[in-house]
C-alpha positions in Angstrom: 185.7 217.5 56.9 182.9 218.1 54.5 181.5 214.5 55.5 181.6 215.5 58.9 179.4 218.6 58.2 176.8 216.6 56.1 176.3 214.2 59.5 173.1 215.7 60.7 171.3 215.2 57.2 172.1 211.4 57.9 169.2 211.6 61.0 166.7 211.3 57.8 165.4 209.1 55.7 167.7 208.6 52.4 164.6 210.4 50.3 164.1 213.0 52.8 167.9 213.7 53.0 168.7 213.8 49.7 165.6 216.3 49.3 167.5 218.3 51.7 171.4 218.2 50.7 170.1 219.0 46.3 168.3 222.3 47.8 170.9 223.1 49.9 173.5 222.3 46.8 170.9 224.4 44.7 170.8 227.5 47.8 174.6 227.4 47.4 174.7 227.6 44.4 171.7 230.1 43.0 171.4 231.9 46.5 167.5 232.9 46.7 164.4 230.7 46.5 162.9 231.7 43.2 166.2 230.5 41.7 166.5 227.2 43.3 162.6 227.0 42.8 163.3 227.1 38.9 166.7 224.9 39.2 164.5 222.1 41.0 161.1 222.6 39.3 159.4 222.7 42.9 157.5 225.8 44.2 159.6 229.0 45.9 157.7 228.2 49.3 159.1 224.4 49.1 163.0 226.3 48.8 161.9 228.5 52.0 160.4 225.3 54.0 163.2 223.2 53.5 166.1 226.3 53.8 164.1 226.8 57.5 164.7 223.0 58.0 168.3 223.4 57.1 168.8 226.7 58.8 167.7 224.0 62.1 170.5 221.8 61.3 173.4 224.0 60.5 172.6 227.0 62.3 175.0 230.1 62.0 177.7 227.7 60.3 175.0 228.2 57.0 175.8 231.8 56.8 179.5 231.3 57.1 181.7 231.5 53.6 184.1 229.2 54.4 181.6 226.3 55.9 179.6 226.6 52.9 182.6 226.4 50.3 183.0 223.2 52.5 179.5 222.3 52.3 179.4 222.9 48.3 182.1 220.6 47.9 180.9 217.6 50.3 177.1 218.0 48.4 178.7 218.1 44.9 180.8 214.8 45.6 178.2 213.2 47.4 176.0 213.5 44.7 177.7 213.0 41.9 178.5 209.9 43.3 175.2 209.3 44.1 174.1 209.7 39.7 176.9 207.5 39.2 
């Protein structure tokens, strides 16, 4: 299910994509921009840019707890497997 829900990220390029699903991770896990900002040593308006970008591609399902436990999960597998 969770690779299912990571599908539209897989419309980008590789570095773009992976961009997107480690600030996403990071959103998921910190929860506001000057946090992931800190976590990924980029600026709080890059967080809100590419959160508006993910907002796009999720939707409503973003804001719902059980889609992003699902989402948490897929991201943390995907990559960790990536580092590995």
């Amino acid at each position: 299910m969770g690779a299912t829900l990571l599908q539209p990220l897989f419309h980008f390029t590789s570095a773009r994509r992976r961009r997107l699903e480690e600030t996403l991770l990071s959103w998921l896990k910190w929860g506001a921009a000057p946090e992931v900002a800190k976590a990924l040593k980029i600026h709080p308006q890059t967080v809100r840019y590419r959160m508006r970008q993910i907002d796009k591609i999720f939707g409503a399902a973003i804001r719902d707890p059980d889609t992003r436990f699902v989402l948490e999960l897929a991201l943390r597998d995907r990559l960790d497997s990536a580092v590995q």
